[in-house]
Legacy VTK file of the C-alpha trace (Angstrom):
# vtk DataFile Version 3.0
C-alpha trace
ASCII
DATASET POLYDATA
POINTS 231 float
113.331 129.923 108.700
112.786 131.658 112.513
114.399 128.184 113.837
117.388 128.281 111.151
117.955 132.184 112.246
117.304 131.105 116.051
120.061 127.860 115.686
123.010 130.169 114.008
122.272 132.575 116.671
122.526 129.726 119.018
125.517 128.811 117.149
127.242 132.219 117.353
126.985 132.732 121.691
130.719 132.245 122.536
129.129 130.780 125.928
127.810 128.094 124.430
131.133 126.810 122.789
132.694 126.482 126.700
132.387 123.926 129.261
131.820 120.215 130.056
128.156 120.862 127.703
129.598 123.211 125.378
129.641 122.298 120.998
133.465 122.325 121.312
133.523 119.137 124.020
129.871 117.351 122.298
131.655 117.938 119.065
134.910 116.241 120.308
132.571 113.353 122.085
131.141 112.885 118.601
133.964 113.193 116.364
135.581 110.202 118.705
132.389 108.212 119.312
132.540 108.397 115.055
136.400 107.008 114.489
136.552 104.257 117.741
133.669 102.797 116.150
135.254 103.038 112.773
138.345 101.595 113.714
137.136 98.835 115.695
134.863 98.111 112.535
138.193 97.725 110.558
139.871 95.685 112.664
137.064 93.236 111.885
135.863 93.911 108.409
139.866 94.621 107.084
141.454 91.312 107.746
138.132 89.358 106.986
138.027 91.343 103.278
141.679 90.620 102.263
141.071 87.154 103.163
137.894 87.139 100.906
139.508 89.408 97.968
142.557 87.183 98.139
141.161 83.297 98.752
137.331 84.266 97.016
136.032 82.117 99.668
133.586 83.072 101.698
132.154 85.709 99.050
128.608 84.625 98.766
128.040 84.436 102.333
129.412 87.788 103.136
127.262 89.370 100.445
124.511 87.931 101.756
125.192 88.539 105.476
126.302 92.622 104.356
122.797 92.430 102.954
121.184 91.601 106.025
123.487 93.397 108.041
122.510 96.884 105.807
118.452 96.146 106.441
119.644 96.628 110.578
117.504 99.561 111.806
120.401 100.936 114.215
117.593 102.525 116.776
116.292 98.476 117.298
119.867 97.661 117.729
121.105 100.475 120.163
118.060 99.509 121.892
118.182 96.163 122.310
122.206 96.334 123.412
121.059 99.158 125.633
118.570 97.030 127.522
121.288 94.040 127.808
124.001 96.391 128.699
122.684 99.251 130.542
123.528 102.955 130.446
126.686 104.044 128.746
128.826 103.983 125.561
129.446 100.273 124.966
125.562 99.709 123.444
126.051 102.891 120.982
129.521 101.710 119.516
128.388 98.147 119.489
125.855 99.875 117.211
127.972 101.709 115.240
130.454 98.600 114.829
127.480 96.593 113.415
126.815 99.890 110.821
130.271 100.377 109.408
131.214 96.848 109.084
128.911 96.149 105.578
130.881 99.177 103.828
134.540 98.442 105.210
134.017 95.184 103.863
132.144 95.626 100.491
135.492 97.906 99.886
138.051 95.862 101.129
137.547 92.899 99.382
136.015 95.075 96.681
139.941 96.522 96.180
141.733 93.205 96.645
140.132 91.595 93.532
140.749 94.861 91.689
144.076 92.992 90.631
143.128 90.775 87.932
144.394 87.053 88.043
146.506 87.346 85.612
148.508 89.399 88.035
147.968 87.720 90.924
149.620 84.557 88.812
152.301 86.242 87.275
153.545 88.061 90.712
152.904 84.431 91.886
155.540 83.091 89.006
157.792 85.784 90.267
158.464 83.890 93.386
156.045 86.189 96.007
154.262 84.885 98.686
150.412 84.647 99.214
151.499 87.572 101.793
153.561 88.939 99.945
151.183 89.325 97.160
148.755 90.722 99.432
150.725 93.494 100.460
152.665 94.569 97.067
150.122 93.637 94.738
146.919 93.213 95.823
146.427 96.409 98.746
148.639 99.195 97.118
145.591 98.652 93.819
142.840 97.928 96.192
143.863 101.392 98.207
141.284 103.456 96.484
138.300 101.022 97.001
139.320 100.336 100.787
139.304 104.200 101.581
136.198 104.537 99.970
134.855 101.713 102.238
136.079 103.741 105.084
134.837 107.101 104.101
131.303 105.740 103.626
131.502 103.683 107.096
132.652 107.270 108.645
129.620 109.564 107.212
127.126 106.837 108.165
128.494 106.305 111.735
129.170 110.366 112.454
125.356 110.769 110.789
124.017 108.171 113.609
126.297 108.739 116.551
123.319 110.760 117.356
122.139 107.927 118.952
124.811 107.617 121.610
122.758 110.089 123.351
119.909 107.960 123.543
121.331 105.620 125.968
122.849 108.119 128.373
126.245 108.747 126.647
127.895 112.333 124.882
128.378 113.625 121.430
126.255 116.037 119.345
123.199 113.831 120.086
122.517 115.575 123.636
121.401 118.906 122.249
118.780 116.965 119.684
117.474 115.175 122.578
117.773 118.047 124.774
115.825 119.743 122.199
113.241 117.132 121.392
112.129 117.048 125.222
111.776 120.726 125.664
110.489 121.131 122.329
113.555 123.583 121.253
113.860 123.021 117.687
116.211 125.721 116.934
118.599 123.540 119.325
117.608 120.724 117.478
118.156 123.056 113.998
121.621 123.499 115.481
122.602 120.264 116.014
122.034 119.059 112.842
124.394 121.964 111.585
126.636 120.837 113.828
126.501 116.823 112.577
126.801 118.244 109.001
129.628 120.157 109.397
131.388 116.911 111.220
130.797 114.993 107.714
131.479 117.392 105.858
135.020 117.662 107.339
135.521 113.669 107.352
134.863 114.049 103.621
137.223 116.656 103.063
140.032 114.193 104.987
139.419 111.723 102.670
139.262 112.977 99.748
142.935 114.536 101.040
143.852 111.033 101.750
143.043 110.047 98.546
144.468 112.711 96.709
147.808 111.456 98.723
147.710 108.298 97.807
146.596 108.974 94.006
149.291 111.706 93.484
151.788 109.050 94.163
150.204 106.468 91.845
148.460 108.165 89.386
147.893 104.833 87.837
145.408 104.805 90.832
143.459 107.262 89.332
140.794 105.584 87.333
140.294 103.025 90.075
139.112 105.684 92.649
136.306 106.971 90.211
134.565 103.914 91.261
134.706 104.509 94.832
131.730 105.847 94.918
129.812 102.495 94.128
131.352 101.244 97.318
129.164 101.050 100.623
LINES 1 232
231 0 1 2 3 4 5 6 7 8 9 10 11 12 13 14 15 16 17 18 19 20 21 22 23 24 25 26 27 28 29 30 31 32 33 34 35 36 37 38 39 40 41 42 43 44 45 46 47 48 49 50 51 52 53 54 55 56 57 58 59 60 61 62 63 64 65 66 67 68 69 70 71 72 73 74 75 76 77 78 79 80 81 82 83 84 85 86 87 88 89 90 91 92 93 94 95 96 97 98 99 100 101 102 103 104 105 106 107 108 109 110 111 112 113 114 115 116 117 118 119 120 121 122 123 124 125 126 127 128 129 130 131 132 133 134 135 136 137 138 139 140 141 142 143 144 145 146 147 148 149 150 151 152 153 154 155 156 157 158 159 160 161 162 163 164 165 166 167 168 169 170 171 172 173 174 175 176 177 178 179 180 181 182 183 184 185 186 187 188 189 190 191 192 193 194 195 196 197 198 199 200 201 202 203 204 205 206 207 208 209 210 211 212 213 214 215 216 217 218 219 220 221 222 223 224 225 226 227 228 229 230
């Protein structure tokens, strides 16, 4: 409890928020640390999960490669990119590609095959396109699923950006290491706080997302109750 009390009085110095080491700039570090490594995550796992959703090929061996790719402890990985790359951020967001690509995925091509093939077939009788099935069939039911994907990528990557730290780089992470070497809990207390709060405000983005894209299809509904499965 005296490290708690210590941390939110830690928290409260309006010093502490200032400067190049201050929570407002590590906080900042994190937050984009958390979303490059997000987005360059989707740029991989997005197109590779509409193909899968769409074709079904492929599907076995991504399960079983998300399967492997989940068992990664993302310490080993960090370290072992930090030792072939050196100091600085490209290690750490390798790391956090390789963590949010299973859930990205998994909901991707989770939310393409939400359309039945029935549907698929019939929009296909309509005249449409593979592409354009894909992008007026297909993603606008799959949105739920594929945002879920994302939001579970986001918590897991701004819950282990952390790490960054480890290998010389910013972010929240320099206050628990900080802490950890001069045996300052409370800053370590703090920090954690800190990391929580940064979730907690990703979650509350996506749930607004969601609620956006639900309000305007509330046929959408019912699929995002399963979004939780996802990741």
């Amino acid at each position: 409890m005296n490290y708690l009390l210590e941390a939110l009085q830690w928290l409260s110095t309006g010093a502490n928020w200032t400067g190049a080491d201050g929570i407002l700039m590590r906080t900042f570090e994190h937050a984009w640390y958390s979303m490059l490594g997000v987005l360059l995550a989707s740029l991989i796992a997005i197109p590779l999960g509409i193909y899968i959703g769409h074709t079904g090929h492929l599907r076995t061996l991504a399960v079983t490669l998300l399967g492997g790719m989940r068992s990664l402890p993302t310490l080993g990985v960090l370290t072992i990119f930090g030792i072939w790359l050196g100091i600085g951020l490209a290690a750490p967001m390798i790391s956090f590609v390789v963590l949010a690509i299973p859930s990205i995925l998994a909901g991707t091509y989770s939310g393409v095959e939400v359309a039945s093939r029935d549907i698929v077939d019939a929009a296909h009788a309509q005249g449409m396109t593979g592409r354009q099935v894909i992008t007026k069939v297909q993603l606008p039911l799959g949105i739920p699923l594929i945002i879920g994907g994302l939001r579970s990528a986001s918590l897991q990557v701004i819950a282990t950006a952390t790490l960054a730290a480890y290998v010389g780089s910013g972010g929240l992470g320099r206050y628990l290491f900080l802490g950890l070497r001069t045996q300052n809990y409370a800053l370590m207390v703090a920090c954690s706080l800190l990391v929580v709060a940064l979730a907690i405000a990703s979650e509350i983005l996506f749930m607004a997302i969601m609620r956006y894209f639900t309000h305007k299809n509330p046929g959408l509904a019912a699929i995002a109750a399963t979004t939780q499965k996802v990741g």
